[in-house]
DONU-978212 format. One line per 5 residues: number of its first residue (from 0); their letters; for each residue x, y, z of N, C-alpha, C. Coordinates in steps of 0.2 Angstrom, whole numbers, plus 5000, padded with zeros to 4 digits. Layout:
<numis>
NUM	A	X Y Z X Y Z X Y Z | ...
</numis>
This chain:
<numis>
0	XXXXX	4945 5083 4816 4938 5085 4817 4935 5086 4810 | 4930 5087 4811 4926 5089 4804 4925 5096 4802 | 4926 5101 4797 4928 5106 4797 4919 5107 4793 | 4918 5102 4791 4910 5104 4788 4905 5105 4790 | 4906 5101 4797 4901 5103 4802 4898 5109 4805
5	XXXXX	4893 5110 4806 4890 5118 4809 4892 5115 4820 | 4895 5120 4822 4897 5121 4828 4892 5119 4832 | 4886 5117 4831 4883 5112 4837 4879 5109 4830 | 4880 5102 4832 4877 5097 4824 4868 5098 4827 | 4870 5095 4835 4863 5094 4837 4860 5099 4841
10	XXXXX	4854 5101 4838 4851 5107 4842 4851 5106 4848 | 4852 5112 4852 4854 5112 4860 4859 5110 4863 | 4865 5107 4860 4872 5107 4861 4878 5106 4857 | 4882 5103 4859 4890 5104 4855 4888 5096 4856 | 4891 5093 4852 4890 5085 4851 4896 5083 4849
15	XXXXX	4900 5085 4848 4908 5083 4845 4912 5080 4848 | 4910 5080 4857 4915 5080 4860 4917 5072 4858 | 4923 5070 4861 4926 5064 4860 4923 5058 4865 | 4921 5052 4863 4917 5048 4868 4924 5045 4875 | 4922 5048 4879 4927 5045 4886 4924 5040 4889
20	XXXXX	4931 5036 4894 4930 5030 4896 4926 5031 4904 | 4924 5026 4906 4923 5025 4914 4926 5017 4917 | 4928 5016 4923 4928 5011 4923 4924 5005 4920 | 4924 5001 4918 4921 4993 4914 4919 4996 4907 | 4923 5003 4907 4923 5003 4898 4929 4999 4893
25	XXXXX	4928 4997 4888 4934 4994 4884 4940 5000 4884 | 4947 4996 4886 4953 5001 4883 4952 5001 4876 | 4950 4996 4870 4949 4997 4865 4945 5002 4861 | 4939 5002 4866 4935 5008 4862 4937 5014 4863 | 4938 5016 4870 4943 5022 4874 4946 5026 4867
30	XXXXX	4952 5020 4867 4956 5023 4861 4956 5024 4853 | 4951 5020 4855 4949 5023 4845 4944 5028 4846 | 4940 5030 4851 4938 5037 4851 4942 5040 4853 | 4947 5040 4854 4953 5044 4854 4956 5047 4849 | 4958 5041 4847 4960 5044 4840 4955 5046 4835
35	XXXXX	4949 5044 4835 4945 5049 4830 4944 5057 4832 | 4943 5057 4838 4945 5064 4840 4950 5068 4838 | 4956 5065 4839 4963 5067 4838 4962 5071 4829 | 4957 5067 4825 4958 5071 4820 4957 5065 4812 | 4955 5059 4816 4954 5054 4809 4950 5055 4804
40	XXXXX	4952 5056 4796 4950 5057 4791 4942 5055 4791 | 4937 5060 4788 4931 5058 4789 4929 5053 4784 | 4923 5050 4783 4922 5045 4779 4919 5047 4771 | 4921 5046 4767 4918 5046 4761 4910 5048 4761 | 4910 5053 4755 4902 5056 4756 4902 5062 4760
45	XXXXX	4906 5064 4765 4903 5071 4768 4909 5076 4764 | 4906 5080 4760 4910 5082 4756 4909 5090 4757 | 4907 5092 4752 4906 5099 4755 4899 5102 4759 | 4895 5095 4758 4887 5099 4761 4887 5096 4771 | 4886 5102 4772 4886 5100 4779 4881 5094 4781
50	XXXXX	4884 5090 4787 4880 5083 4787 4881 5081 4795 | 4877 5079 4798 4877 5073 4803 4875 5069 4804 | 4880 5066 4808 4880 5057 4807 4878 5054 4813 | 4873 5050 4811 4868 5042 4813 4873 5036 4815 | 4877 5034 4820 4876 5028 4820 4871 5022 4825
55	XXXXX	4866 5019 4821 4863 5016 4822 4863 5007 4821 | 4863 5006 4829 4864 5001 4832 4857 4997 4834 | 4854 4991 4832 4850 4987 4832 4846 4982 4834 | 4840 4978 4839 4840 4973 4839 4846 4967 4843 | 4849 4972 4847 4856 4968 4854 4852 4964 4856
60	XXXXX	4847 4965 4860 4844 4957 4862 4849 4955 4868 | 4853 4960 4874 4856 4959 4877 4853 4955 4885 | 4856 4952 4887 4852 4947 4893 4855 4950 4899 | 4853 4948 4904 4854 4948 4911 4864 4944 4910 | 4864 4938 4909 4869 4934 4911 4874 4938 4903
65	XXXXX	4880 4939 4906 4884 4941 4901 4887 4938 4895 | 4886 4932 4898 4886 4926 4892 4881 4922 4889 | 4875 4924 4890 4870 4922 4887 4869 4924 4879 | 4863 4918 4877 4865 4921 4869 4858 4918 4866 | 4858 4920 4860 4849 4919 4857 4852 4917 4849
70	XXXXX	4849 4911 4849 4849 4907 4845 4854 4907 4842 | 4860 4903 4845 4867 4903 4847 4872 4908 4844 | 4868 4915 4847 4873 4922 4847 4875 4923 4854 | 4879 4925 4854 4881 4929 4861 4882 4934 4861 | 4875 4940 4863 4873 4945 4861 4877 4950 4865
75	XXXXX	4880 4952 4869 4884 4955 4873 4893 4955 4869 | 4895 4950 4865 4904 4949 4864 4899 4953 4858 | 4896 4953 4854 4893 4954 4846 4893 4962 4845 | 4887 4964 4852 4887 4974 4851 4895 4975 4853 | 4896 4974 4859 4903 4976 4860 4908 4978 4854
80	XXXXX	4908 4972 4848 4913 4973 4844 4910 4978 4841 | 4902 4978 4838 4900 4983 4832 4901 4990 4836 | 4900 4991 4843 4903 4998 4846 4910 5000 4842 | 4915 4994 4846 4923 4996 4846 4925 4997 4837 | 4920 4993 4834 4922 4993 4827 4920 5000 4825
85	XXXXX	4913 5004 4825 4912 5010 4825 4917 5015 4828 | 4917 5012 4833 4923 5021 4837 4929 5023 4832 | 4931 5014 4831 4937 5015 4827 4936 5018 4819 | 4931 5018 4815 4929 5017 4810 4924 5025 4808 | 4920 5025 4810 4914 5030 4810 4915 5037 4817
90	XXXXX	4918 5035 4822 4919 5041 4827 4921 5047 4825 | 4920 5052 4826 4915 5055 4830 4909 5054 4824 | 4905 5054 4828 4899 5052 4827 4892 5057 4832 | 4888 5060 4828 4883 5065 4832 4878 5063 4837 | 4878 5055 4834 4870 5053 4840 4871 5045 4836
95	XXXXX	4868 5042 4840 4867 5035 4842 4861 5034 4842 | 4858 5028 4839 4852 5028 4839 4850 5020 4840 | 4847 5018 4843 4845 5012 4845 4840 5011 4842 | 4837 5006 4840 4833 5005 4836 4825 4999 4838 | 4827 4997 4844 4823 4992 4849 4826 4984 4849
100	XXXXX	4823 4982 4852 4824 4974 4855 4830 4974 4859 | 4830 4981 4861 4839 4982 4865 4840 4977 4871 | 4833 4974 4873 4837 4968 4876 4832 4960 4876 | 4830 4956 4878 4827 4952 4876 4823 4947 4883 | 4819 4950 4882 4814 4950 4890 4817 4951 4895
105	XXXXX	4821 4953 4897 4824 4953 4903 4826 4961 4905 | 4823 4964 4908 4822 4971 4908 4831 4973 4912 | 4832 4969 4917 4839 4973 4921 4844 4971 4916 | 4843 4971 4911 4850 4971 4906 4851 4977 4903 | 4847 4981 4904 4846 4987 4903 4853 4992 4905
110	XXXXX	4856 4988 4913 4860 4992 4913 4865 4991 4911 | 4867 4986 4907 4871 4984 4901 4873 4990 4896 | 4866 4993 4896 4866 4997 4890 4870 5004 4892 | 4868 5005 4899 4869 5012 4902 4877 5011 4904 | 4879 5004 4904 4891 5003 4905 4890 5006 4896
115	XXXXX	4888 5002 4893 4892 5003 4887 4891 5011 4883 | 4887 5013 4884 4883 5019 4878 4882 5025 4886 | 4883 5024 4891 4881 5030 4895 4885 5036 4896 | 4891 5036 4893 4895 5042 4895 4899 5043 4887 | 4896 5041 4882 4898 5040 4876 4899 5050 4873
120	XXXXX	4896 5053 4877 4895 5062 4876 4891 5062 4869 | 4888 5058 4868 4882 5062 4862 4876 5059 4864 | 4871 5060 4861 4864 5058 4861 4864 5053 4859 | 4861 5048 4865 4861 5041 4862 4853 5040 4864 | 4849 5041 4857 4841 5038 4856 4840 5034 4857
125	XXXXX	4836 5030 4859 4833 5024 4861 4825 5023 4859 | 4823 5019 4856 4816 5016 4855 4815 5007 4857 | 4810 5007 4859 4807 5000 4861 4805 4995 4854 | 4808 4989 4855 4805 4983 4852 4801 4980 4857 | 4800 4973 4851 4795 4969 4855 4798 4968 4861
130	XXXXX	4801 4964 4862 4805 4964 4868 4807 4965 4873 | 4806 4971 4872 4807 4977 4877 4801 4980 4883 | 4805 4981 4887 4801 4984 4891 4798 4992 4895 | 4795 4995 4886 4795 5002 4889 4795 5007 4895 | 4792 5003 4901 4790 5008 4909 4800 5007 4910
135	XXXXX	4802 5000 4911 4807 5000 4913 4812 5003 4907 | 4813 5003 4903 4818 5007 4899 4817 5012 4901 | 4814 5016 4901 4811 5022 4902 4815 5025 4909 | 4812 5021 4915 4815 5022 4921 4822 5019 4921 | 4826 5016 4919 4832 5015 4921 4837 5018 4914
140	XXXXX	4834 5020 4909 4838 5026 4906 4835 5031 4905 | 4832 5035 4910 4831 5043 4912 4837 5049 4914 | 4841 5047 4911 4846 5053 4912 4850 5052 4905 | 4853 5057 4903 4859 5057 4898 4863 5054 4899 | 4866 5052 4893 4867 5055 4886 4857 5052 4884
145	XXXXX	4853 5048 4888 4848 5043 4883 4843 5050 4882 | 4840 5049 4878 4832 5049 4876 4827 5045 4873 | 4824 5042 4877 4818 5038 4874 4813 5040 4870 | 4815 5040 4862 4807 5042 4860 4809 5050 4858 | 4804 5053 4855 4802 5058 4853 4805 5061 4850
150	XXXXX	4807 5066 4847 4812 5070 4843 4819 5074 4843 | 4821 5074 4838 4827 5078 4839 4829 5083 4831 | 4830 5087 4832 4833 5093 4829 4838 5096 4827 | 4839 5094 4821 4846 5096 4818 4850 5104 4818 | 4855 5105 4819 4855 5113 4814 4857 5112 4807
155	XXXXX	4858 5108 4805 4859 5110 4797 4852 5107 4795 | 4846 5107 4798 4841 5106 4792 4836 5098 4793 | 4838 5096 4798 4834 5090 4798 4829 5087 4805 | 4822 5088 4803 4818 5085 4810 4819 5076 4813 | 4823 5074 4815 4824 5065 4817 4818 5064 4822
160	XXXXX	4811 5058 4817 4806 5058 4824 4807 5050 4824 | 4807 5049 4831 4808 5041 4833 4801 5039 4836 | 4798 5033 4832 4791 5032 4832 4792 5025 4838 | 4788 5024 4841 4788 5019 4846 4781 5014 4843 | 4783 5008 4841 4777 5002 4837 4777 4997 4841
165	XXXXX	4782 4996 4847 4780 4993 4854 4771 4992 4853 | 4769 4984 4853 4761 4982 4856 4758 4980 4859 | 4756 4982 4865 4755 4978 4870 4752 4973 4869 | 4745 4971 4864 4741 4967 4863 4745 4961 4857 | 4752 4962 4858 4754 4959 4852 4754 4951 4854
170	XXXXX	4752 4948 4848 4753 4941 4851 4758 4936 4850 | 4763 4938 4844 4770 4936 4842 4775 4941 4841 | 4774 4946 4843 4779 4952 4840 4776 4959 4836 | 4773 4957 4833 4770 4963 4829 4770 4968 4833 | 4770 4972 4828 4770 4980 4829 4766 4985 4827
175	XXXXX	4761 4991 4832 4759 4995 4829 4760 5001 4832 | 4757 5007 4827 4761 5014 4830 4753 5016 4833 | 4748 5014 4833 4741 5017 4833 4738 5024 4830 | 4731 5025 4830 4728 5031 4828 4732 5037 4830 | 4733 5038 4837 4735 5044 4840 4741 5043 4841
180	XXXXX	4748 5038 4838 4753 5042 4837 4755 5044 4829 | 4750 5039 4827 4750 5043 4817 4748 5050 4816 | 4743 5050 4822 4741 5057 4823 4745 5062 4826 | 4749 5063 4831 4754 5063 4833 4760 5066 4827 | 4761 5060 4823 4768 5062 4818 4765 5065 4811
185	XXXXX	4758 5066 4809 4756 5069 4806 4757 5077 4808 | 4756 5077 4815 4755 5087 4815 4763 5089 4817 | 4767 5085 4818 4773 5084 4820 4775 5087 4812 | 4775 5082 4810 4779 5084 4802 4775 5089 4798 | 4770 5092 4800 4766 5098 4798 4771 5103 4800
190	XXXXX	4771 5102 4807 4773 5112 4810 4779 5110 4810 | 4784 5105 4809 4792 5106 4808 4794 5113 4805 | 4798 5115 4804 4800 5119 4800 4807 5118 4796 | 4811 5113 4799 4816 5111 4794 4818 5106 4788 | 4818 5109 4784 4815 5107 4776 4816 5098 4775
195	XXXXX	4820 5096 4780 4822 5088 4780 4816 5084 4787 | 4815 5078 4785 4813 5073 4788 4815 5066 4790 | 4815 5063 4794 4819 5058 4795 4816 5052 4799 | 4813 5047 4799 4810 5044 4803 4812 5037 4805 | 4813 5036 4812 4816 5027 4814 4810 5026 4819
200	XXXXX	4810 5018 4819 4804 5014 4824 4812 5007 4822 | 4805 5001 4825 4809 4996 4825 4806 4990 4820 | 4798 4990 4819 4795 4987 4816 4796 4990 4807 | 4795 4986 4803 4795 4985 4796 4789 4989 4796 | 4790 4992 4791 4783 4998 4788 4783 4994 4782
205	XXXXX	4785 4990 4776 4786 4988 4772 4786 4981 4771 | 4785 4975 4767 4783 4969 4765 4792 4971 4764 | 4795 4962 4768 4800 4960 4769 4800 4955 4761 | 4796 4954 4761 4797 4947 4755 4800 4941 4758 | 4797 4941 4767 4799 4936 4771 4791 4933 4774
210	XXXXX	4788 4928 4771 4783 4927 4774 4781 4925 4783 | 4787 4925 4784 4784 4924 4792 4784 4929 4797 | 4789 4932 4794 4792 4938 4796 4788 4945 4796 | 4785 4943 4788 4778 4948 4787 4773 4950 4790 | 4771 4944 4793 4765 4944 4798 4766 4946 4804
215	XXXXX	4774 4947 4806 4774 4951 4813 4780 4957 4813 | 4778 4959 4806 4779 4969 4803 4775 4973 4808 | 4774 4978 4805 4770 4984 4807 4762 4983 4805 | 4758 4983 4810 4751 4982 4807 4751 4988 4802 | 4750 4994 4806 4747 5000 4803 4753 5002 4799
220	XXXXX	4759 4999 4794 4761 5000 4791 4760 5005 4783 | 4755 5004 4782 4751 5008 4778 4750 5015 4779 | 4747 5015 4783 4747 5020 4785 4750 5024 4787 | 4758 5022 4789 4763 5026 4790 4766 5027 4784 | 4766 5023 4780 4766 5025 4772 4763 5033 4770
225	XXXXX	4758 5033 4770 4754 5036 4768 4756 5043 4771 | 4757 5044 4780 4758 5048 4780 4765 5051 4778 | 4769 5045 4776 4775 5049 4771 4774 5052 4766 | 4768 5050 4763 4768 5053 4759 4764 5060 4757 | 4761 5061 4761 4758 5067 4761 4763 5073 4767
230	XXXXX	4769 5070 4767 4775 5077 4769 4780 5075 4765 | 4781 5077 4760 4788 5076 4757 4793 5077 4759 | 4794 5081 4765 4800 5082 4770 4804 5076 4771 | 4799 5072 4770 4803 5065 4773 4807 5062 4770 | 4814 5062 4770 4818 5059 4765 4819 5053 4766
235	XXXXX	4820 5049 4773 4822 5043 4775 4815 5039 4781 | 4816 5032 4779 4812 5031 4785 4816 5023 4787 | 4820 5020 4794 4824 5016 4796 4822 5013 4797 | 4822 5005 4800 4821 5002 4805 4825 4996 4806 | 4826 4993 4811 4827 4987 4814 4821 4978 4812
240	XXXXX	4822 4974 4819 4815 4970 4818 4819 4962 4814 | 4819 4965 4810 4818 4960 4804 4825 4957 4802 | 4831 4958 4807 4836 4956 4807 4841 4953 4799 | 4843 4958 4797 4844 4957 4787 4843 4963 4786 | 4847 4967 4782 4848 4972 4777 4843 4973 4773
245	XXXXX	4842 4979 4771 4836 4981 4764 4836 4988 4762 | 4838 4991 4757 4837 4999 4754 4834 4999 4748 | 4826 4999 4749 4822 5002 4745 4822 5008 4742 | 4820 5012 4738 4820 5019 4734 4812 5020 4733 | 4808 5023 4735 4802 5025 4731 4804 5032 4730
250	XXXXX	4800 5035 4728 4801 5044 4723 4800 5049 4729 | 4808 5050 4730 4811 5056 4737 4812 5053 4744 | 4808 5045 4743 4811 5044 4751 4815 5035 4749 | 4819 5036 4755 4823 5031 4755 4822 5026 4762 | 4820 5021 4762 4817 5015 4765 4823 5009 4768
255	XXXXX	4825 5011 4775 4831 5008 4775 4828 5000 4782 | 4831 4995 4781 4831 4989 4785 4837 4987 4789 | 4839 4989 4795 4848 4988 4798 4850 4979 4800 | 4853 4978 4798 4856 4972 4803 4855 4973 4808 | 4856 4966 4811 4856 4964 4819 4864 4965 4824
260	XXXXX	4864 4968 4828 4870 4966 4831 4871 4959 4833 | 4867 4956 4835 4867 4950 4837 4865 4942 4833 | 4861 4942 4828 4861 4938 4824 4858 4939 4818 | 4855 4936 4812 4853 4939 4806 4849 4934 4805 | 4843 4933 4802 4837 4931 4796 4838 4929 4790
265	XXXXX	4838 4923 4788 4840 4922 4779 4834 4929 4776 | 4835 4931 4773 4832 4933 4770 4829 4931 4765 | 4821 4934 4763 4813 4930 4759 4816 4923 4761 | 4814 4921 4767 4813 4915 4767 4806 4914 4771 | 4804 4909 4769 4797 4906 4771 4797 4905 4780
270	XXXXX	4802 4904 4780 4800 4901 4788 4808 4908 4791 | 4809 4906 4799 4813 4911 4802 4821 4907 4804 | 4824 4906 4798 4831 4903 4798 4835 4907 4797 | 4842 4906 4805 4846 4909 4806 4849 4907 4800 | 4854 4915 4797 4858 4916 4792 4865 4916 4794
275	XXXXX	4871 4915 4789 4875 4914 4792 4879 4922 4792 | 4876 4926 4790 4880 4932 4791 4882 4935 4796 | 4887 4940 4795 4889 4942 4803 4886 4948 4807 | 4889 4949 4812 4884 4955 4815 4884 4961 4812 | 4882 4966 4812 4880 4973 4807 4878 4979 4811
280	XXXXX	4878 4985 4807 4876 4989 4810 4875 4996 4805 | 4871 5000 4805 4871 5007 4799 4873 5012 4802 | 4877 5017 4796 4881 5025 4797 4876 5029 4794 | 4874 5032 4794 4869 5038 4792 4871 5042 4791 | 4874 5047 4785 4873 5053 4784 4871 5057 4782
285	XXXXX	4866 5064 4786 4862 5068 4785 4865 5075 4782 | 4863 5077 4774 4866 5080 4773 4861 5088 4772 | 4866 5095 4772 4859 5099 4773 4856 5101 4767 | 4856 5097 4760 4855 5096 4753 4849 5093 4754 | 4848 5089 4760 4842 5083 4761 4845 5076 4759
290	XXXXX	4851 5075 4755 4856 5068 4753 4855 5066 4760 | 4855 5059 4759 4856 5053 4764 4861 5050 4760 | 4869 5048 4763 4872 5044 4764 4873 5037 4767 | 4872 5031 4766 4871 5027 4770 4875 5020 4770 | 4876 5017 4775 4881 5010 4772 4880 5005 4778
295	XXXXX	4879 5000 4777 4878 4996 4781 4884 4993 4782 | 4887 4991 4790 4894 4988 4791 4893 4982 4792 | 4897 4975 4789 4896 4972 4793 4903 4970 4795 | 4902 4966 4799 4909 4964 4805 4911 4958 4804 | 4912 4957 4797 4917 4949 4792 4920 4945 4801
300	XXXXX	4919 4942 4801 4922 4936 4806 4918 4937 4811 | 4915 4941 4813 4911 4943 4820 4905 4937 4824 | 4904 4934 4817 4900 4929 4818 4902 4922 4821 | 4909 4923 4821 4914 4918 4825 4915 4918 4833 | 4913 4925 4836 4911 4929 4841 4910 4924 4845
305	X	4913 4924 4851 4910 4920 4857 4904 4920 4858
</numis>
């Protein structure tokens, strides 16, 4: 176990525990949360400051048919691994964060998510992409470990607000957060009281240096800029969307892009061409200095993936 950690990572309970199976779970994953449990050496970077850890899963794109696939990924054999590869690699792990486009119009795949992630014993976050369908996300993961949306609260020091850019009026994708939920995460990060900041959505808040890509970021992305800056709390801000890696640095916060579990984006390119990289996923380390740890995994052969 982690001796670093404060005895509940996450405000409101004990999060440590070991992810257990149910039937249709992997023997695979089972057991490397087993063995993480059991006591496996923690990862590089959590040294002496107390920290807890993000793994954030992206952009699954999961379908109704198990074997179905998007733009010849097959989005189901793809998360499966970045899970199993996780348990073995990063477990224990505090919370799970989803990052949107968890499945790809097809709303009953939903309960895909609830075999694989619903008895994991930590907080598994969930936010909407384009793709997704907020009322049914909502109603078919209403119970724990999930929480759609809203906030979470560290005890070493850190507020984690998960912004929803889901647009109804969108007409290719695009993403915006509106008036009153900028309004919303402005008085949020006013009366926090814990001296860290953290922010995940699914759309880019930032120029990819992919022009097709750009056009369907976050509209009101400025804006969400702006209001980072006027809380310096905020040391980090995530996203999914744009399938392709990115970690920007402007002055105190850090700007992060996650792979796709499912497929990737050449990156700045002009038009939307599948890359050949393999699937991905990002660990997140929160420390109670305000340090961010971060490393983007990817899953070398993964791409070979049924």
């Amino acid at each position: 176990m982690r001796p670093d950690l404060p005895s509940s990572c996450i405000a409101g309970g004990d999060t440590r525990r070991a992810m257990q199976g149910r039937p249709g779970q992997d023997d695979t994953t089972r057991r490397a949360a087993s063995a993480a449990a059991a006591g496996r050496a923690p990862a590089p970077g959590r040294g002496r400051t107390r920290s807890v850890r993000f793994v954030q899963f992206t952009d699954t794109h999961l379908l109704v048919d198990p074997d179905g696939s998007l733009r010849g990924a097959h989005t189901l054999p793809r998360l499966r691994a970045c899970l199993e590869h996780a348990a073995r690699h990063w477990f224990p792990t505090d919370a799970i964060v989803i990052t949107g486009d968890v499945v790809h119009d097809e709303p009953a795949a939903y309960g895909t998510v609830d075999l694989l992630f619903g008895e994991l014993e930590v907080p598994v976050l969930v936010i909407p992409g384009n793709h997704d369908d907020p009322a049914e996300m909502r109603r078919q993961l209403a119970h724990e470990p999930f929480q759609i949306g809203g906030e979470l609260r560290t005890t070493n020091g850190w507020q984690v607000v998960l912004l929803d850019s889901w647009y109804a009026e969108s007409a290719d994708g695009e993403g915006r957060l509106g008036p009153r939920q900028l309004a919303s995460l402005d008085r949020a990060l006013a009366q926090g009281a814990e001296p860290h900041a953290f922010v995940f959505l699914h759309h880019p808040p930032v120029a990819m240096d992919s022009p097709a890509l750009d056009r369907l970021g976050l509209l009101d992305g400025a804006e969400l800029r702006l209001a980072v800056e006027r809380h310096p709390r905020v040391r980090g801000v995530c996203w999914g969307h744009a399938h392709q890696a990115l970690d920007l640095y402007a002055p105190g916060v850090r700007f992060m892009c996650t792979p796709a579990t499912s497929m990737q984006f050449r990156p700045r390119n002009a038009a939307f061409e599948v890359d050949d990289r393999p699937p991905g996923y990002r660990v997140i380390d929160l420390g109670d200095d305000g340090s961010i740890v971060s490393e983007v995994v990817w899953l070398e052969g993964g791409a070979n993936l049924i």
